[in-house]
Backbone as a chain_set.jsonl record, in Angstrom:
{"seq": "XXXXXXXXXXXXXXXXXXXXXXXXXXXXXXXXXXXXXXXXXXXXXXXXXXXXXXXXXXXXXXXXXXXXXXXXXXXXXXXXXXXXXXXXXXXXXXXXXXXXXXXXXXXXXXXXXXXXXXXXXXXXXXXXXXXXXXXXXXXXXXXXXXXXXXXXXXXXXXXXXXX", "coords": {"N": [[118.31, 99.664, 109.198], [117.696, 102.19, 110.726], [117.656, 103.878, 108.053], [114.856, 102.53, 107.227], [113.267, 103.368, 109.335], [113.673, 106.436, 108.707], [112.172, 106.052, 106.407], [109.595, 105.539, 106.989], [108.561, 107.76, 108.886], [109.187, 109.516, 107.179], [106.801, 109.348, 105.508], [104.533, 108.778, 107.098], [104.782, 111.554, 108.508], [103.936, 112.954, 106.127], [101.52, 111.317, 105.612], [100.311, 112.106, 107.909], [99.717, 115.279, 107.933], [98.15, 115.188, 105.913], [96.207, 113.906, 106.208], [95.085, 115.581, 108.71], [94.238, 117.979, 107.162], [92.037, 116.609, 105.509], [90.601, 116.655, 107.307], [89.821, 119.006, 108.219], [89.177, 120.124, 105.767], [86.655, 118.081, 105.566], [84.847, 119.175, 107.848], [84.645, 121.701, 106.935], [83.142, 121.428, 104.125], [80.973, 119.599, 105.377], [79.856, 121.932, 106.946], [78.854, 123.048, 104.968], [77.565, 122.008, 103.191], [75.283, 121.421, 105.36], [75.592, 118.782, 106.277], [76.187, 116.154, 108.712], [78.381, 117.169, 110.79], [80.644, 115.216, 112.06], [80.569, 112.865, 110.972], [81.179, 113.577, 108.242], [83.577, 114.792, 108.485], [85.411, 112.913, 109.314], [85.284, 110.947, 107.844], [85.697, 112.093, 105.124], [88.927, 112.611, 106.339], [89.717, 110.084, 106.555], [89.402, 108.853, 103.501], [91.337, 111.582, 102.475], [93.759, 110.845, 103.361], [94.439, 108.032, 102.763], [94.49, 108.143, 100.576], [96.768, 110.135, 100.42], [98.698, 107.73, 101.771], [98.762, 106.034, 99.489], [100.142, 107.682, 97.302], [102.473, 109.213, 98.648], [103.399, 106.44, 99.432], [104.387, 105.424, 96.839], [105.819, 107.294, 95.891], [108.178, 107.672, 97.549], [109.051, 104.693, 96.988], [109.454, 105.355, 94.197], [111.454, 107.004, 94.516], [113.595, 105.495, 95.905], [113.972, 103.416, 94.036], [114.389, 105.351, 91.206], [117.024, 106.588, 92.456], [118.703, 104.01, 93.206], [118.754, 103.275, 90.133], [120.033, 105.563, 89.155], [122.522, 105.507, 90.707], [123.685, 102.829, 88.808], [123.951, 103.555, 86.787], [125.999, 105.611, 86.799], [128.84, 106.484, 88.062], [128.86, 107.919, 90.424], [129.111, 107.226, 92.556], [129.614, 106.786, 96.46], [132.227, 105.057, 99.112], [130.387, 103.896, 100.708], [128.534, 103.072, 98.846], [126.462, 105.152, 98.53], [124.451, 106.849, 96.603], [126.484, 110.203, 95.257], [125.715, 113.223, 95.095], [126.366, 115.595, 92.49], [125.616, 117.588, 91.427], [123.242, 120.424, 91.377], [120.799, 120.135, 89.271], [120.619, 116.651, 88.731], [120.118, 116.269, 91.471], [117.367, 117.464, 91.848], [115.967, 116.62, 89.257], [115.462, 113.908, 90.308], [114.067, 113.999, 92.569], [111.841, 115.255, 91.796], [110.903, 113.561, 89.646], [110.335, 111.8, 91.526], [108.342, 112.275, 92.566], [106.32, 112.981, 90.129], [106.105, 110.21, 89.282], [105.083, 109.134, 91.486], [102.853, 110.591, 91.765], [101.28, 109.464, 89.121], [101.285, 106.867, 89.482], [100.497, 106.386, 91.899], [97.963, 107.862, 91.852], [96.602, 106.418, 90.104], [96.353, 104.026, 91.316], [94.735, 105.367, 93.273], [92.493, 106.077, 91.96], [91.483, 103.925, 90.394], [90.57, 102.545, 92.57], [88.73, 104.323, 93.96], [86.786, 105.068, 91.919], [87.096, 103.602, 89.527], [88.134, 104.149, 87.304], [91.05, 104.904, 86.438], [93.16, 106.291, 85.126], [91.767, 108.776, 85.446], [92.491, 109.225, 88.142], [94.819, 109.708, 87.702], [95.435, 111.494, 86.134], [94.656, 113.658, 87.759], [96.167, 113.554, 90.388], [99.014, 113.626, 89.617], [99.524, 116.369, 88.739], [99.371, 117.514, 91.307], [100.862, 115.727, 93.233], [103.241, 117.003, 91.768], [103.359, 119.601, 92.612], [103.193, 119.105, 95.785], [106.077, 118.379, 95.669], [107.312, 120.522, 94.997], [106.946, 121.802, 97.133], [108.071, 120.543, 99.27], [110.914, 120.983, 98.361], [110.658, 123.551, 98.455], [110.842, 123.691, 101.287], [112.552, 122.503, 102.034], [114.833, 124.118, 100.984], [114.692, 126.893, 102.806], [115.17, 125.303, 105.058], [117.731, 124.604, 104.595], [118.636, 127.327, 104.642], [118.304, 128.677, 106.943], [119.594, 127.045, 108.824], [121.605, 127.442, 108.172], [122.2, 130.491, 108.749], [121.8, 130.765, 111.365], [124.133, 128.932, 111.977], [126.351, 130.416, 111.138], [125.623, 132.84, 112.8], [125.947, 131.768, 115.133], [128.647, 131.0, 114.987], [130.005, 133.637, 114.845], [129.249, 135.046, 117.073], [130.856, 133.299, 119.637], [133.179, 134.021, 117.897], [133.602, 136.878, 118.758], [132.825, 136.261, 121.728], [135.761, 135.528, 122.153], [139.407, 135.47, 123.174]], "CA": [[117.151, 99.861, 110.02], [117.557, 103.737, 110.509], [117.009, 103.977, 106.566], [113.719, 102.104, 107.013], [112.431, 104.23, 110.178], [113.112, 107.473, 107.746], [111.085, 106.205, 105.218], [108.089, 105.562, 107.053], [108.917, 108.813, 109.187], [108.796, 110.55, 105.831], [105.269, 109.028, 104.583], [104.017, 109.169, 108.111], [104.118, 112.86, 108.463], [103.047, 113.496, 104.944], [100.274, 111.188, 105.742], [99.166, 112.54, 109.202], [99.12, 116.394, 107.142], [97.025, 115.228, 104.708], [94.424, 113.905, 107.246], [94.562, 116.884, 109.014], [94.016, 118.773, 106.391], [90.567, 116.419, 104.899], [89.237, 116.819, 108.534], [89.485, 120.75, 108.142], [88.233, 120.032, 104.648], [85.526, 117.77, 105.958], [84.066, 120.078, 108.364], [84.244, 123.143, 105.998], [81.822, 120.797, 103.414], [79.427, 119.49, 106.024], [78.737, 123.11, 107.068], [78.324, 124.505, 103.974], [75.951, 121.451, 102.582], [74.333, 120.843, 106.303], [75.618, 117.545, 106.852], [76.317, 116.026, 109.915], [79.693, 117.338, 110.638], [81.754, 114.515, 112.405], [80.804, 111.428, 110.217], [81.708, 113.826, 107.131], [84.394, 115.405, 108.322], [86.272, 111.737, 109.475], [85.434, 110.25, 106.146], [87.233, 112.836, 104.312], [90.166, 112.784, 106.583], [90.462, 109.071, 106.099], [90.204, 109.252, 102.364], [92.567, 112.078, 102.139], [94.866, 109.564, 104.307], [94.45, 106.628, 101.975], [94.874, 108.684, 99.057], [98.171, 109.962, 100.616], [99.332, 107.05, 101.734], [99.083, 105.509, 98.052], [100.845, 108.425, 96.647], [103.681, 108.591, 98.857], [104.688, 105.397, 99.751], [104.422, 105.357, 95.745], [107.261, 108.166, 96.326], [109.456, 106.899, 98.402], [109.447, 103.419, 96.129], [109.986, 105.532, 93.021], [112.742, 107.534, 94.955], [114.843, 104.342, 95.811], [114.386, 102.94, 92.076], [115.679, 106.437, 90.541], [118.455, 106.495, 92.848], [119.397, 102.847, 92.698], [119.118, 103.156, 88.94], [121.507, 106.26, 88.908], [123.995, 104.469, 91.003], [123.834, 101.883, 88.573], [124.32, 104.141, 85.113], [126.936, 106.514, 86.945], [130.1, 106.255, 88.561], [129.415, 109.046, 91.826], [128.961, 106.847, 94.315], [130.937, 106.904, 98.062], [132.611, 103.763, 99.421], [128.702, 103.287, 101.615], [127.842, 102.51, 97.914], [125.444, 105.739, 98.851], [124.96, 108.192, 95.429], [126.861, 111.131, 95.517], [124.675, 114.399, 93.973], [127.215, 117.188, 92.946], [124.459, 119.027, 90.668], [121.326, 120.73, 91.806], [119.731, 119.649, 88.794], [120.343, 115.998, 89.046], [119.19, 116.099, 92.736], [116.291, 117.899, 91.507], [115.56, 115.407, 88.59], [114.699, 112.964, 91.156], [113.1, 114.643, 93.452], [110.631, 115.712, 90.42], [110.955, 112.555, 88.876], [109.782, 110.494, 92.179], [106.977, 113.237, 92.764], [105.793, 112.768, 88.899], [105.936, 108.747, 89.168], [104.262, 108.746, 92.627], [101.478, 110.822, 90.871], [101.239, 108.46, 87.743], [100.967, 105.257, 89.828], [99.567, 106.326, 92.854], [96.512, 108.54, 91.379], [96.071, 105.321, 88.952], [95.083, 103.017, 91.916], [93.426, 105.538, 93.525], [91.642, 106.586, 90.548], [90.864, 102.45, 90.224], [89.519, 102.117, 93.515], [87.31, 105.361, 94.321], [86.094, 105.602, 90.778], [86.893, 102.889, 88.891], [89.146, 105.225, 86.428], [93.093, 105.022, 86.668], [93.224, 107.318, 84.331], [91.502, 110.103, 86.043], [93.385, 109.301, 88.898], [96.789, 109.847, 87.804], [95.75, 112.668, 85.842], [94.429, 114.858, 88.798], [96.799, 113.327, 91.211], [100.568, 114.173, 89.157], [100.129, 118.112, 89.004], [99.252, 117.603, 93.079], [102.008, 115.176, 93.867], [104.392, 118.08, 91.518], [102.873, 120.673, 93.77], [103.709, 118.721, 96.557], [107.086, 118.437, 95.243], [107.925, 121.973, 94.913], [106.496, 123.137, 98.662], [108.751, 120.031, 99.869], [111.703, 121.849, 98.031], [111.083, 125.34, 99.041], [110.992, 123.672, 102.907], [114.049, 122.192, 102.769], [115.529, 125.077, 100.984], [114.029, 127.37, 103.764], [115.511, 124.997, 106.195], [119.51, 125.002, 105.009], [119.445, 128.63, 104.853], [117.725, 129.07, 108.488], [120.43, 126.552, 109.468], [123.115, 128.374, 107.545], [121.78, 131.902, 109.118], [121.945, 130.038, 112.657], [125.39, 128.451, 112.677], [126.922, 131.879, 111.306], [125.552, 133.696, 113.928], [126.979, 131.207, 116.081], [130.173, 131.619, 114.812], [129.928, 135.532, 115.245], [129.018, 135.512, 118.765], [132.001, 132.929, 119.86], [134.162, 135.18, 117.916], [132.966, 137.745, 119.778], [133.346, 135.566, 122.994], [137.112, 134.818, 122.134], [139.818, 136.576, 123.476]], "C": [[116.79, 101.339, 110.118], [117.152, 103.696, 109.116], [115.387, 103.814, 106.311], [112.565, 103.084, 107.8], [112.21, 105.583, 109.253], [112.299, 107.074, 107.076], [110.08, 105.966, 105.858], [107.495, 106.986, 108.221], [108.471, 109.814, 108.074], [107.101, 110.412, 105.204], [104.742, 109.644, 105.761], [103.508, 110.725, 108.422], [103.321, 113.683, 107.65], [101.355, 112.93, 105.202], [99.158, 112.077, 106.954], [98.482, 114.073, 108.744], [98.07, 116.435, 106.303], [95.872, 114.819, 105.764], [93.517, 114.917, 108.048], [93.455, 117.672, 108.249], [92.04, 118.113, 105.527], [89.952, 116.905, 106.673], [89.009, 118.125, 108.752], [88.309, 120.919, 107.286], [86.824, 119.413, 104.873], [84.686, 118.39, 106.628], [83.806, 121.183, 107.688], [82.859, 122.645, 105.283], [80.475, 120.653, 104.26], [78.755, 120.485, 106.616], [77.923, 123.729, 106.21], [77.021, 123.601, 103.506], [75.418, 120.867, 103.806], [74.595, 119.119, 106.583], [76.312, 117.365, 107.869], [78.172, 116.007, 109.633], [80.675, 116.261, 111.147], [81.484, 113.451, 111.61], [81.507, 112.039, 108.687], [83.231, 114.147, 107.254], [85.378, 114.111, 108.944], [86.223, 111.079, 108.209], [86.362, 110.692, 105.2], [88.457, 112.903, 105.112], [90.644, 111.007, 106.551], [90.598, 108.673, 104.597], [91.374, 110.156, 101.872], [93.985, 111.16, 102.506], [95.545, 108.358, 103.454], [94.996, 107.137, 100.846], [96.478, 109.206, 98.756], [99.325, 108.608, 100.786], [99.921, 106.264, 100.887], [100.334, 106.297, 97.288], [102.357, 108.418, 97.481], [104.279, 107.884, 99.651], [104.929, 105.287, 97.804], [105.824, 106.278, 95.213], [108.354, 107.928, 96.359], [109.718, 105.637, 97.219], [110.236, 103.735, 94.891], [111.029, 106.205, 93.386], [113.854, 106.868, 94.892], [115.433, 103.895, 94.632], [115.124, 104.046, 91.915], [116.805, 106.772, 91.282], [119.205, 105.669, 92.546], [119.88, 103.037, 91.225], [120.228, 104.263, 88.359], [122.633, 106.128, 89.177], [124.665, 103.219, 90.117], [124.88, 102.318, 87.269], [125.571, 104.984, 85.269], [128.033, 105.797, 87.889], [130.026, 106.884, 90.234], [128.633, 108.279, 92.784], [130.155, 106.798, 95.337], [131.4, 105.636, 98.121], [131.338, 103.362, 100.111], [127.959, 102.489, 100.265], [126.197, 103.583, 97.703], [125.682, 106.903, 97.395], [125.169, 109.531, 95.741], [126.434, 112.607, 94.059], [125.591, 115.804, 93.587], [126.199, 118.088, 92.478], [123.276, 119.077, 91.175], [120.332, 120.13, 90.904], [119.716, 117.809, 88.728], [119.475, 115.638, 90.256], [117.726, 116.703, 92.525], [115.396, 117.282, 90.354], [115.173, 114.536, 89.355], [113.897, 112.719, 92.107], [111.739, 114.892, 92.519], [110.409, 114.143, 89.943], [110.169, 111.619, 89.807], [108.481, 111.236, 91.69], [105.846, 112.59, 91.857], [105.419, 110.96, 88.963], [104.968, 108.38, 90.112], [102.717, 109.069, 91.829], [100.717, 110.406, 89.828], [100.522, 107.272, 88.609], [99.975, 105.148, 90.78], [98.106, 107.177, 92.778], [96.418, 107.185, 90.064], [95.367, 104.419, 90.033], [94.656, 103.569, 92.674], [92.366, 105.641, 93.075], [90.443, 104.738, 90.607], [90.053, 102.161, 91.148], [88.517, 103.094, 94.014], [86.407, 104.993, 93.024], [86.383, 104.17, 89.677], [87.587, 103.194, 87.574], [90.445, 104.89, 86.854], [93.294, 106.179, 86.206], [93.354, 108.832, 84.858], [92.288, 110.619, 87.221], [94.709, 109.947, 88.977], [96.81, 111.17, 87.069], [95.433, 114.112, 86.978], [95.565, 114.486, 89.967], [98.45, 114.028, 90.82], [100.318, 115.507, 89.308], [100.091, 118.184, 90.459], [100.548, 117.257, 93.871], [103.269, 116.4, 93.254], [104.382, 119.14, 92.501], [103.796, 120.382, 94.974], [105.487, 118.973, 96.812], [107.966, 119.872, 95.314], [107.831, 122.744, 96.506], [107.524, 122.143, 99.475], [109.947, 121.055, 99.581], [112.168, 122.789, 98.33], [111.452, 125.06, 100.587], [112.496, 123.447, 102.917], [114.929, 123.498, 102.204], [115.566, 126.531, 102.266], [114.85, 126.935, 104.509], [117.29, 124.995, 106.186], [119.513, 126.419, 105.138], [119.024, 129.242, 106.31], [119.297, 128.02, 108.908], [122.062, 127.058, 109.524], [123.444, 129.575, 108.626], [122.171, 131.372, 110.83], [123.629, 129.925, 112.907], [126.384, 129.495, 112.639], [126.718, 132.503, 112.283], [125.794, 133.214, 115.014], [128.431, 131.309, 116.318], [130.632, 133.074, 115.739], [130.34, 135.742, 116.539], [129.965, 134.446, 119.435], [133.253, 133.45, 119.268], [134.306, 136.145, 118.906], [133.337, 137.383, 121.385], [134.979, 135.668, 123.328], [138.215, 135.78, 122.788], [140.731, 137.186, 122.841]], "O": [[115.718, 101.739, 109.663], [115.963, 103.387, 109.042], [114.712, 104.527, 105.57], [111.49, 103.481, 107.351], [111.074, 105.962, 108.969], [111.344, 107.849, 107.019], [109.154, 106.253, 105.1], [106.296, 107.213, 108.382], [107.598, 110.68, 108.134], [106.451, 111.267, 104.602], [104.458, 110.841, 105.726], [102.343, 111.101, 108.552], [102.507, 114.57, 107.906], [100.326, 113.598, 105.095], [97.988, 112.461, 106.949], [97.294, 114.333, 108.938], [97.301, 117.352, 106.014], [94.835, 115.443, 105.993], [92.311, 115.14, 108.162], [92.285, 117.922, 108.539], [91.144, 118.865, 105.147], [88.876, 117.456, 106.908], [88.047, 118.463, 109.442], [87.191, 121.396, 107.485], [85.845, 120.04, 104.469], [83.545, 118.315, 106.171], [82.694, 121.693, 107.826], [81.754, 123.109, 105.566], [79.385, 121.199, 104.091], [77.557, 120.421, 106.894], [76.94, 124.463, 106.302], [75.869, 124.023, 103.407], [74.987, 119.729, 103.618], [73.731, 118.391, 107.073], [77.124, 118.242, 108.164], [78.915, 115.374, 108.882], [81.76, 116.384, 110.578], [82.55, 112.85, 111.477], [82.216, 111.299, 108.006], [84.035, 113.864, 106.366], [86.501, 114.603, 109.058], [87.245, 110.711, 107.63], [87.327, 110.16, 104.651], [89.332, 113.394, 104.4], [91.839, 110.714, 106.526], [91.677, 108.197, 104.244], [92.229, 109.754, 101.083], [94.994, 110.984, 101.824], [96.692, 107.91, 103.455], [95.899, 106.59, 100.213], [97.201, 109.031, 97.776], [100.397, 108.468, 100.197], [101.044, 105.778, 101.02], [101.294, 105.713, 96.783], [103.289, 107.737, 97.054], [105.231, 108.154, 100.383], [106.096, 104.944, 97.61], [106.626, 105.948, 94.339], [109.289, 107.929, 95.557], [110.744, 105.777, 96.552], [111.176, 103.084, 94.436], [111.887, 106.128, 92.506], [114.858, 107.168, 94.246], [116.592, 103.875, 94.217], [116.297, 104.067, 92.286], [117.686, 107.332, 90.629], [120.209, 105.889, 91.869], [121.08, 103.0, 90.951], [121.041, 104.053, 87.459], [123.622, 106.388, 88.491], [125.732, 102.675, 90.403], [125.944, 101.846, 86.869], [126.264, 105.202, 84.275], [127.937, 104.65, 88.325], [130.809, 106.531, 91.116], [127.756, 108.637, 93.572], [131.355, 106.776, 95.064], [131.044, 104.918, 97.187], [131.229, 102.137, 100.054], [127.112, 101.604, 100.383], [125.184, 103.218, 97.107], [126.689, 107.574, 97.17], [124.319, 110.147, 96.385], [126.699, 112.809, 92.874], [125.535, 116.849, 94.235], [125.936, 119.168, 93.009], [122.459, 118.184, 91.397], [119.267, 119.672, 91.318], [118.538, 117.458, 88.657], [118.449, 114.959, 90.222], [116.886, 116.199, 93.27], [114.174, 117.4, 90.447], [114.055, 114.21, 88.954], [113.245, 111.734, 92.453], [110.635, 114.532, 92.928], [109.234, 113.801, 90.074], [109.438, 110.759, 89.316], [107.769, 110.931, 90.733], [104.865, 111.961, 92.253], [104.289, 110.624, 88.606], [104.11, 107.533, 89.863], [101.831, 108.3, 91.454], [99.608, 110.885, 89.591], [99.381, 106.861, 88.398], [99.008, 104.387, 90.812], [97.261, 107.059, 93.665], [95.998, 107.59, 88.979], [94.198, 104.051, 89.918], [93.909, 102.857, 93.346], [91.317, 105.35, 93.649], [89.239, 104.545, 90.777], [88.967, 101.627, 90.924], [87.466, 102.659, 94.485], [85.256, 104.615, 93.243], [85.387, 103.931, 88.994], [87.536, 102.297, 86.733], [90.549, 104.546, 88.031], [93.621, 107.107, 86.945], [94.252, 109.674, 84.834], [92.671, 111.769, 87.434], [95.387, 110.47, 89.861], [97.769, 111.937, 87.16], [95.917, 115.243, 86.918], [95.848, 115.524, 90.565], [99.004, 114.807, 91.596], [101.023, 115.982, 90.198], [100.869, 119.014, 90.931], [101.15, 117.923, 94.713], [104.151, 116.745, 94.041], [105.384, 119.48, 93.13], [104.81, 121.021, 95.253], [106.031, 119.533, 97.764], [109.132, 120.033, 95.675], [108.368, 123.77, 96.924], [107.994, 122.715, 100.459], [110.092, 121.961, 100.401], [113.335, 123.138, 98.503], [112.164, 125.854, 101.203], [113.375, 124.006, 103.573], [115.759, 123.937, 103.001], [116.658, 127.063, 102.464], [115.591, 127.809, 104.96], [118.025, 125.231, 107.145], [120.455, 126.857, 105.797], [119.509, 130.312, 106.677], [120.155, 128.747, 109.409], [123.04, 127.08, 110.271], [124.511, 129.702, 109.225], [123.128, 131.984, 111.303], [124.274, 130.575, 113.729], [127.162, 129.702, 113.57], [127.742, 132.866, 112.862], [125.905, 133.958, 115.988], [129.133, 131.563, 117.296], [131.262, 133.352, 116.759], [131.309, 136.327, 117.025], [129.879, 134.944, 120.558], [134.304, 133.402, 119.908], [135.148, 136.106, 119.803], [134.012, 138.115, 122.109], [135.424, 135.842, 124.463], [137.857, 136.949, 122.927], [141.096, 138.304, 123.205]]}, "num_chains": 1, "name": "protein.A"}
């Protein structure tokens, strides 16, 4: 059950950013071409929305597969039956690998349903979802070494405390 709440935890926030982000985008457009700013600028934040939501729950799905399927081909799993990542670049193969798949599948049926294209879809959507991919990356890298930088200087200062 926890497992399930992350994953829609994980889409969830990606999605609510991306809406944000068309309703910024929407109001920027309807100033610049004079259209009425709140029907434009909600339209684009529920397409951006939809368009996320395709892409990654498309993510997440291709995440589970390339895990499952590495648990299947390899040996490093725990007794949870949970895969165990010793190399950066495996863990980083799949991380890339969902990204790239999300962007394939999920810019194909958006592509199908705005436009009527798959095609176009998946080709403007994969360098976005890689994008994506890489600013996720740098966060979490960002976030062990803030956590790192933190618990050291916790240390320190209970040294410090000790007698």
């Amino acid at each position: 059950m926890d497992d399930a709440l992350a994953v829609i935890d994980h889409i969830a926030s990606r999605v609510t950013a991306s809406a944000l982000t068309g309703l910024g985008c929407g109001a920027a457009y309807s100033s610049y071409k004079g259209a009425p700013l709140f029907k434009t600028s909600v339209s684009t934040a529920f397409s951006f929305a939809l368009v996320s939501a395709a892409c990654f729950t498309m993510e997440r799905v291709a995440n589970i597969i390339i895990r499952q399927s590495s648990i299947l081909l390899t040996d490093d799993v725990n007794a949870d039956g949970k895969l165990m990542i010793d190399s950066n670049d495996k863990l980083s193969a799949v991380h890339y690998g969902s990204h790239a798949t999300a962007g394939m599948l999920g810019g194909g049926i958006v592509g199908f349903l705005f436009q009527g294209k798959p095609m176009a879809g998946a080709i403007l959507l994969t360098p976005m979802m890689l994008a994506v991919g890489k600013i996720e990356a740098s966060v979490d890298d960002y976030r062990t070494e803030r956590l790192q930088q933190l618990m050291d200087q916790h240390r320190e200062e209970e040294e410090k405390r000790a007698p």
